[in-house]
VEXDREN-2710 file (C-alpha; in Angstrom, 1 decimal):
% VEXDREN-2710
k/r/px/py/pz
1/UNK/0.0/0.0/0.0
2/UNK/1.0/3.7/-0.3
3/UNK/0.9/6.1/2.1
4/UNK/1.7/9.9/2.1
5/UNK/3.3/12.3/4.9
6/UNK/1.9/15.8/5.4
7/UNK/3.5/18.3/7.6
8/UNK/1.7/21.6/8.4
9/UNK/3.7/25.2/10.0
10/UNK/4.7/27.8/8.4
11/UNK/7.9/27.3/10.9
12/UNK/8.9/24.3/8.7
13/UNK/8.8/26.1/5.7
14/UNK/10.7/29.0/7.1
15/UNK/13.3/26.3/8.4
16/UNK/13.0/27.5/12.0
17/UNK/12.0/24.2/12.7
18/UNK/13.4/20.8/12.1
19/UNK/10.3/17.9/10.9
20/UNK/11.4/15.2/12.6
21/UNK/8.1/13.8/12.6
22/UNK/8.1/13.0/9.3
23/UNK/11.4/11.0/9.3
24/UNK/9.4/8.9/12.3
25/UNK/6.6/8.1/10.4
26/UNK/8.9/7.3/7.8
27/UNK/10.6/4.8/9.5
28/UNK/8.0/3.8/11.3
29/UNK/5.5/3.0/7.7
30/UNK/8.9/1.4/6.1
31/UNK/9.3/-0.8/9.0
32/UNK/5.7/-2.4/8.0
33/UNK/6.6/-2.3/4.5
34/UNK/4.6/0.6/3.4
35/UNK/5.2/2.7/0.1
36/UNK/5.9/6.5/0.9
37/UNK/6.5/7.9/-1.9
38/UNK/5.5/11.5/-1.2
39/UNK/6.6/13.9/1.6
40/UNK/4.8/17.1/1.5
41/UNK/5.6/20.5/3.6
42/UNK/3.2/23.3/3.7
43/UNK/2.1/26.5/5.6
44/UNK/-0.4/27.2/7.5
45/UNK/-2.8/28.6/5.1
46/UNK/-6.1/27.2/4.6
47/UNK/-6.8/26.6/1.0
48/UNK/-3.0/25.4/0.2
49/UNK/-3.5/22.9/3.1
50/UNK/-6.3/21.5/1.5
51/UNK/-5.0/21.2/-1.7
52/UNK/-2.2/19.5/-0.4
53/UNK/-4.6/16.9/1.4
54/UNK/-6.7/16.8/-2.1
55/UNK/-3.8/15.9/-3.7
56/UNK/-2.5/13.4/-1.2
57/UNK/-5.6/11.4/-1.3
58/UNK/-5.3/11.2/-5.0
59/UNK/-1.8/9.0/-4.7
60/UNK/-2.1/7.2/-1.5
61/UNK/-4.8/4.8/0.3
62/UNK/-3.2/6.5/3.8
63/UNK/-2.2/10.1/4.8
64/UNK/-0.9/10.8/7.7
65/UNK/-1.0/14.6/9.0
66/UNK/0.9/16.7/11.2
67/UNK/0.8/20.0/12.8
68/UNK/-1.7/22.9/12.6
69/UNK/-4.7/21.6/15.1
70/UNK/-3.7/23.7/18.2
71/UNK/-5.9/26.7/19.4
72/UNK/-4.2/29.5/17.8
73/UNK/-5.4/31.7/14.9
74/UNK/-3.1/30.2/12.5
75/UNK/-3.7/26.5/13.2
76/UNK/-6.3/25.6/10.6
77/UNK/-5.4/22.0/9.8
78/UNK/-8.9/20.5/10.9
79/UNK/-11.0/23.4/8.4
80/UNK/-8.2/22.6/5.5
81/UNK/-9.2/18.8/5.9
82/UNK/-13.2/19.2/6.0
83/UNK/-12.9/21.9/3.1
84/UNK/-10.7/18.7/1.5
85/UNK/-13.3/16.4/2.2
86/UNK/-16.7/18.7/1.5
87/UNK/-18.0/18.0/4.7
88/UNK/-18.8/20.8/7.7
89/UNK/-16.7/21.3/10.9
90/UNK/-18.7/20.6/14.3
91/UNK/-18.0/21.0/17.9
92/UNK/-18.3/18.1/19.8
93/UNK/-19.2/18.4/23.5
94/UNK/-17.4/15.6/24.5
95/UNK/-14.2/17.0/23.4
96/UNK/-14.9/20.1/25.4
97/UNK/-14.9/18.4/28.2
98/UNK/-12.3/16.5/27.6
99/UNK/-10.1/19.9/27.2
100/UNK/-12.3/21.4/30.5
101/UNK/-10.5/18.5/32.5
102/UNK/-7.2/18.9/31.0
103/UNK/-7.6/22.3/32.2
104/UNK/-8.3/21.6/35.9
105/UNK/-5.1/19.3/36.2
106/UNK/-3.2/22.4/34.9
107/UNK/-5.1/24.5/37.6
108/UNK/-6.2/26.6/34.6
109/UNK/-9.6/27.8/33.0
110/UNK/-10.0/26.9/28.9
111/UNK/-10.0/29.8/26.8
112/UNK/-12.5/30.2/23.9
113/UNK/-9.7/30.0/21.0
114/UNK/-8.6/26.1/23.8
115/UNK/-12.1/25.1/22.5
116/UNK/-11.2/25.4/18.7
117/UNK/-9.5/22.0/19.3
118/UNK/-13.2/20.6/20.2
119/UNK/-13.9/21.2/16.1
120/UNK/-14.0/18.2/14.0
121/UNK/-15.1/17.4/10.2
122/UNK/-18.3/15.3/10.4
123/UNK/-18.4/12.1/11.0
124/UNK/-14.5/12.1/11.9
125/UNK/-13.5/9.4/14.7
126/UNK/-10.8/10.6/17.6
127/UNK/-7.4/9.9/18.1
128/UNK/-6.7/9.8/21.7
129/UNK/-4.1/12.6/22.8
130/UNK/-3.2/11.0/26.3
131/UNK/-0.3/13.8/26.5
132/UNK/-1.8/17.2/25.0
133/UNK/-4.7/19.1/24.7
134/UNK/-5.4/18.7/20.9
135/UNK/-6.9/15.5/20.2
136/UNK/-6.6/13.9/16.8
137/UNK/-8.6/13.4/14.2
138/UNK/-9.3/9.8/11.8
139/UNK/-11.3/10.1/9.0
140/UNK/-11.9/6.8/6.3
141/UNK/-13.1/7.7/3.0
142/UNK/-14.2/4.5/1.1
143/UNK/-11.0/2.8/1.0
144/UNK/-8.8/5.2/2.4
145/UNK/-7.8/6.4/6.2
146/UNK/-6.5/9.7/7.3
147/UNK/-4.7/10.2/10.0
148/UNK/-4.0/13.9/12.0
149/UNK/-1.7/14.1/15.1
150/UNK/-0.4/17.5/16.6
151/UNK/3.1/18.8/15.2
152/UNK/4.7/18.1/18.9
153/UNK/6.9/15.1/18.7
154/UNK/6.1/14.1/22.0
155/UNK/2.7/13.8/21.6
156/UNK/2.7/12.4/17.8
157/UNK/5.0/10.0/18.7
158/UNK/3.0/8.2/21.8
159/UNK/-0.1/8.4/19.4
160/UNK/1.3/7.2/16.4
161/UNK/2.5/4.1/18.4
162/UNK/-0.1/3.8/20.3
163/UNK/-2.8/4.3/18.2
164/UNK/-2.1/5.4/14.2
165/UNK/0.0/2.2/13.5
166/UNK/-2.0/-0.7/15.3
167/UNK/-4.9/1.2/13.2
168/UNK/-2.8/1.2/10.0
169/UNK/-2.0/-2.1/10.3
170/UNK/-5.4/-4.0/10.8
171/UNK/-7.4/-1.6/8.7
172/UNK/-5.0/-2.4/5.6
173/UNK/-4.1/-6.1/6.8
174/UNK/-0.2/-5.1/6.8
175/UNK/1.0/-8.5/7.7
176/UNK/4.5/-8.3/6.7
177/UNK/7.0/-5.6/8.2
178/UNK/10.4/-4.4/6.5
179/UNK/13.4/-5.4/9.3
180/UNK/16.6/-3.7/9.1
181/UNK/20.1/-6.2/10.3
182/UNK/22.6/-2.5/10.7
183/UNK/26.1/-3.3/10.9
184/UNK/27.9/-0.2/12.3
185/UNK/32.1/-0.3/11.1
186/UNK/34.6/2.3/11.7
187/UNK/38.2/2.3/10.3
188/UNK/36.8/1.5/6.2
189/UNK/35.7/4.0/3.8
190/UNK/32.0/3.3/2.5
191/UNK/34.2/2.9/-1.0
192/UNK/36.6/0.0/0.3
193/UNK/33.5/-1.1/1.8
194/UNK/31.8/-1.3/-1.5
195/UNK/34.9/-3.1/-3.1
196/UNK/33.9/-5.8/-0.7
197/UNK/30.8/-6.2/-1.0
198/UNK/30.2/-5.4/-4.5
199/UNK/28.5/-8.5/-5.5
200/UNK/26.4/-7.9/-2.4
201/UNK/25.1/-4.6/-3.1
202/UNK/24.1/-5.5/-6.6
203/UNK/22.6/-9.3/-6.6
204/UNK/20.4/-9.0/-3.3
205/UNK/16.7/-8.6/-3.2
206/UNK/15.4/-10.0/-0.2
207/UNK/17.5/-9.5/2.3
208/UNK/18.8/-6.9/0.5
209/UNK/22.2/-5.0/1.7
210/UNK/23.1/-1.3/1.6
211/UNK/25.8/1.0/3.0
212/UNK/25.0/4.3/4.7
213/UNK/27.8/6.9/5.8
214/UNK/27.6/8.8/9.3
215/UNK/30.2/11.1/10.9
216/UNK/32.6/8.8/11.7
217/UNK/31.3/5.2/11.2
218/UNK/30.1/3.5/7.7
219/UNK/26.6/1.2/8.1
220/UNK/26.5/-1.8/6.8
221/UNK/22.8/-2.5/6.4
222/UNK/20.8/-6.2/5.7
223/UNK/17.7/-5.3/5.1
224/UNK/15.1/-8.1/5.3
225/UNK/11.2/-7.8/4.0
226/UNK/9.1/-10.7/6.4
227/UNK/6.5/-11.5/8.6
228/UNK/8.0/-11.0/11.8
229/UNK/11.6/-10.2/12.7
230/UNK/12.0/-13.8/13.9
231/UNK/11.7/-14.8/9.9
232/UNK/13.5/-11.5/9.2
233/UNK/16.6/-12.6/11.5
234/UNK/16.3/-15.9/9.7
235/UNK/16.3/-14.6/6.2
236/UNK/19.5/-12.2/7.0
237/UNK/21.9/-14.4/9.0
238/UNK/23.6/-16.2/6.2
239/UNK/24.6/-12.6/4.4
240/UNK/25.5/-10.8/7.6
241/UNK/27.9/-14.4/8.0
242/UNK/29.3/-13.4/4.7
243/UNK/29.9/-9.8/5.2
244/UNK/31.5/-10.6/8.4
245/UNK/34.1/-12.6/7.0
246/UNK/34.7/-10.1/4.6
247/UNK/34.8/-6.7/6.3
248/UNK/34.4/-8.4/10.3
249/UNK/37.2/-6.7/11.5
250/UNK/35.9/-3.1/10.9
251/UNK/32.2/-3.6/12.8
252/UNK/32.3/-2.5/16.1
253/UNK/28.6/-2.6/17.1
254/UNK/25.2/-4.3/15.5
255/UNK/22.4/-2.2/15.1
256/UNK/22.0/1.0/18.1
257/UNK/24.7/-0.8/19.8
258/UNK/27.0/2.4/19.9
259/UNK/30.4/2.4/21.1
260/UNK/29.3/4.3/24.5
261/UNK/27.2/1.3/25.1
262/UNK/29.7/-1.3/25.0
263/UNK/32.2/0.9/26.9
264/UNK/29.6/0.6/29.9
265/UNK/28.9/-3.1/29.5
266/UNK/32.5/-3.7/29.8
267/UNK/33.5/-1.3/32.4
268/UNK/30.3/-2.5/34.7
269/UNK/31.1/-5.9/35.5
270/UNK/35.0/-5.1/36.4
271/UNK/33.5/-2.8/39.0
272/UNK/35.6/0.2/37.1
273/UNK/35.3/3.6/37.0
274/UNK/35.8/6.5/34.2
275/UNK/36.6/10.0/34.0
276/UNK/36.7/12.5/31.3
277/UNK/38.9/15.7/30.5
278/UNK/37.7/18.1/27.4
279/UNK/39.1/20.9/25.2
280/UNK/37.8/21.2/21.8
281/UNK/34.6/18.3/22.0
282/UNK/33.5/21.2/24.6
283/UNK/31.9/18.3/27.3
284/UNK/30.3/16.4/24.0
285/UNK/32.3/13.3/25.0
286/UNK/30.9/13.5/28.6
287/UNK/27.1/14.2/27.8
288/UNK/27.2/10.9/25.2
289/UNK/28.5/8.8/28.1
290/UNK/26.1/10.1/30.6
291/UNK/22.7/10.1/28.1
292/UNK/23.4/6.3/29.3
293/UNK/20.6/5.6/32.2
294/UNK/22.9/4.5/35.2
295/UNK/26.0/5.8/34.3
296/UNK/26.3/6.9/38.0
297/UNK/27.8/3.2/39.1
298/UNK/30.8/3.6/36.4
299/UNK/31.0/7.7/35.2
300/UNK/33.0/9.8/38.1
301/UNK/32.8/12.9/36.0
302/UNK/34.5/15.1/33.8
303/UNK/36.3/18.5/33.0
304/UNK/36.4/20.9/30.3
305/UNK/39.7/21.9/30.2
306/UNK/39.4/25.2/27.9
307/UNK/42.1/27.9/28.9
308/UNK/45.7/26.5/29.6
309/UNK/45.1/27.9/33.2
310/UNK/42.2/25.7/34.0
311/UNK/44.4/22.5/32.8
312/UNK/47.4/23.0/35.0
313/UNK/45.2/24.3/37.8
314/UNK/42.3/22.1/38.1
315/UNK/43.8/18.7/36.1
316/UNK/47.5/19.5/37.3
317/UNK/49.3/19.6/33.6
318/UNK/52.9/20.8/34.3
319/UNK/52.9/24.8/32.7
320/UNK/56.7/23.6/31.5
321/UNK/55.0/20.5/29.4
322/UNK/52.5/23.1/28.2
323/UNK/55.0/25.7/27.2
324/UNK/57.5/22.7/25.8
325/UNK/54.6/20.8/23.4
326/UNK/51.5/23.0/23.9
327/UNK/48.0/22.2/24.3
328/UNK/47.5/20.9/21.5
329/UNK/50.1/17.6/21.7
330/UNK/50.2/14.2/22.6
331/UNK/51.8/15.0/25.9
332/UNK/49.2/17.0/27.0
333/UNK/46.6/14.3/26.0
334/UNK/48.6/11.9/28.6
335/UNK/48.5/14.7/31.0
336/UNK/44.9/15.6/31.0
337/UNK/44.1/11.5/31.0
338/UNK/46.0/11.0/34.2
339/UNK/44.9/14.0/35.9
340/UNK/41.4/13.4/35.4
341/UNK/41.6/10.1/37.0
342/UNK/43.4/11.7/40.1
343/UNK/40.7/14.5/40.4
344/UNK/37.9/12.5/39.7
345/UNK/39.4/9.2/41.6
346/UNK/38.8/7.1/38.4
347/UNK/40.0/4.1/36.9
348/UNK/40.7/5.6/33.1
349/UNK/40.9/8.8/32.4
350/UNK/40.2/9.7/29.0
351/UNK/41.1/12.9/27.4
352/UNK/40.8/15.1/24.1
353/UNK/43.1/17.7/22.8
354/UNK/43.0/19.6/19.8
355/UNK/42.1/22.1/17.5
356/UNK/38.3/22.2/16.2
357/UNK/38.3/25.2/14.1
358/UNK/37.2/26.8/11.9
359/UNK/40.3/28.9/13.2
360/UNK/43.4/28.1/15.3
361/UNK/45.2/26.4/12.6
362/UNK/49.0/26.5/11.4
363/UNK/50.7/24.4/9.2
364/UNK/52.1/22.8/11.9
365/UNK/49.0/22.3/14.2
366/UNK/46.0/22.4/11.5
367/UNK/42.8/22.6/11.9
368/UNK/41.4/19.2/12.5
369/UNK/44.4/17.7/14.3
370/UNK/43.0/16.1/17.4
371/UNK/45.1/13.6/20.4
372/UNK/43.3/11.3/22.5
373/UNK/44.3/9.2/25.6
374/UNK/43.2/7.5/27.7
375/UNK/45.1/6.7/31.2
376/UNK/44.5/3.1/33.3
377/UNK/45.3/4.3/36.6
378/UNK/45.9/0.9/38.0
379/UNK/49.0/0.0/36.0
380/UNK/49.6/3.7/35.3
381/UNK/50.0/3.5/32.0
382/UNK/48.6/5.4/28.9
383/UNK/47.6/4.9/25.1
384/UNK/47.0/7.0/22.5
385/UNK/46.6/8.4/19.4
386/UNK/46.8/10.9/16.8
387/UNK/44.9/11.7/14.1
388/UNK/43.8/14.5/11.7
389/UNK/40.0/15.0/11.2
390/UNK/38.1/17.2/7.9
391/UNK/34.9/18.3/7.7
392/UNK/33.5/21.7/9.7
393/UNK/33.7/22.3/13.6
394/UNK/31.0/19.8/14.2
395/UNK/32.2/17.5/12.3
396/UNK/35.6/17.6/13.9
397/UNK/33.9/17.1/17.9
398/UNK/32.1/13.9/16.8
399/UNK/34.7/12.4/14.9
400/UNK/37.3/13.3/18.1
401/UNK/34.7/11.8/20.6
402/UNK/33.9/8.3/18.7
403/UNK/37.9/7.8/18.4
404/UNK/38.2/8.6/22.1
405/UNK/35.3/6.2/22.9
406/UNK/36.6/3.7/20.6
407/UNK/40.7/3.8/22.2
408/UNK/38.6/4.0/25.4
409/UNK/36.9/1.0/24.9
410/UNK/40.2/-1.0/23.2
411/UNK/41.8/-0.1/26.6
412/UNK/39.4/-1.6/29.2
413/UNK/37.8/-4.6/27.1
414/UNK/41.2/-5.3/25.2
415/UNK/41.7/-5.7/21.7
416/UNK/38.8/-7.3/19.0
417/UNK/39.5/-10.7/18.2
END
């Protein structure tokens, strides 16, 4: 089946906001194995809105809607889908008192403009907003289903789980999903990776196997089209054995299995600890490790080490080894590793160094040029590396912060067999 994505704000349009909504839903419909073919963005103007829905329903048997049912002036997604439909708007009285009671937990009184959300085109069918104020709307032409959820994530997303999808599914018999088998490598160029794979890439169709590049890491991804991910799993084992005789020494993780996630389940069961020391990631290595839940029983904490000041007095670096090799040197790395464990009373201390730009640059320290260590407190010894990043500022943090987790992790696990 088809479906088609339609995001409503003016902000979109203007770019002041990022839709992630709609790469959700997209995931979300391709995991089932439904056809979106169309994505459409528009403001919040009523007759453009319901062209766009006009149009929508002419290409797809679903449409799924966000944004633009709120209780401001501007939020006229539920007029643009009746004028779409032909059918009259009405206010229903037991969505007024729905909002009434929202309104008392907040310990507020509605508004008049709070009871716009009450409107609905006729004959429409709710979609429970368990979160919000605005509940959604369903409507079923012969054959068809559309589907309209606020623009804020949080609430689209616990509805569109909750309540879109298992819809979607049953009303259109969706009994086969789209399963993805993600192979995450660092150290290989998505070219080499293709040299590999080549026959791969080309000759599959179900699994099928693609490569995707992020900052920093190259996915490897076996992508399997079944009735449950038990027959998906079954269906993709025998390529994913191939491609990890070909390329197995480059995958670090399998699917969200991030590096920060196997540092954790290796420093957990050796009762170990780990502390951090920043300059140009700026605490970006720091917040990754601690978006873990229970990061308290392993993470001690971390410094960001900006001014040369701050790293001799807080993290003790010697102002001689400064002056010698600067901040910007392996030396300091070491330095900065090791006193970060003594501050923090850590295991490892892991630290960055180096020079993020877009200035700061010479041709003997460029822009891009980044060391990492990491110190193991117990032996007292230190590892590390150095390495020279492109891309922007950005670009530069996140590519400085996987090599740290990655020399982390080699440290306290060992090496990959």
């Amino acid at each position: 089946m088809r479906a088609e994505i339609v995001s409503i704000g003016t902000e979109l349009l203007l770019g002041n906001i990022v839709d992630t909504n709609a790469a959700r839903i997209a995931r979300d419909l391709a995991t089932y194995g439904v056809d979106a073919f169309h994505q459409s963005t528009v403001g919040d103007n009523l007759e453009r809105c319901a062209e766009t829905i006009r149009t929508a329903l002419g290409r797809a048997e679903a449409v799924i809607i966000t944004g633009g049912i709120g209780p401001t002036p501007d939020d006229c997604t539920r007029a643009a889908l009746a004028l779409a439909l032909g059918v009259p708007l009405e206010r229903r009285e037991d969505l007024c008192e729905v909002i009434r009671e929202r309104y008392r937990n907040y310990g507020r009184q509605p508004t008049e403009a709070a009871f716009r959300q009450a409107d609905m085109p006729l004959g429409a069918a709710v979609i429970v907003n368990p979160t919000g104020t605005a509940p959604g709307i369903l409507v079923t032409p012969p054959g068809q289903a559309v589907y309209v959820m606020p623009g804020v994530p949080y609430e689209m997303v616990r509805m569109l789980e909750e309540s879109v999808l298992p819809d979607l599914r049953q009303r259109f018999g969706l009994d086969h999903g789209i399963f993805p088998r993600v192979l995450r490598c660092r150290g290989i160029g998505e070219s080499d990776i293709a040299t590999q794979l080549d026959d791969l890439l080309t000759g599959c169709q179900n699994p099928t196997v693609a490569t995707y590049v992020k900052t920093g890491e190259v996915e490897v991804r076996i992508t399997a089209r079944a009735t449950d991910a038990a027959a998906a799993a079954a269906l993709s084992a025998p390529l994913e054995e191939i491609v990890r005789k070909r390329i197995g020494s480059y995958i670090f993780g399998v699917d969200k299995e991030a590096l920060e996630v196997q540092l954790a389940a290796a420093l957990l069961p050796l009762g170990r600890t780990l502390a951090v020391a920043e300059s140009c990631t700026g605490g970006r290595l720091a917040a990754r490790l601690t978006a873990q839940a229970g990061s308290s029983a392993w993470f001690r904490g971390g410094v960001v080490a900006y001014a040369n000041a701050v790293k001799e007095r807080v993290l003790g670096v010697p102002g001689a080894l400064l002056a010698q090799f600067g901040a910007v040197s392996a030396e300091c790395a070491a330095a900065l590793a090791s006193g970060v464990c003594e501050a923090c009373d850590a295991d490892y201390g892991v630290a960055i160094t180096g020079i993020a730009g877009p200035g700061g640059g010479s041709a003997e320290k460029p822009v891009g040029l980044v060391y990492v260590a990491v110190y193991d407190r117990t032996v007292a010894a230190v590892a590390g590396v150095e390495r020279r990043f492109s891309g922007d500022r950005g670009a530069v943090q996140e590519r400085s912060v996987l090599e740290a987790l990655e020399l982390a992790l080699r440290q306290v696990a060992g090496p990959k067999q």
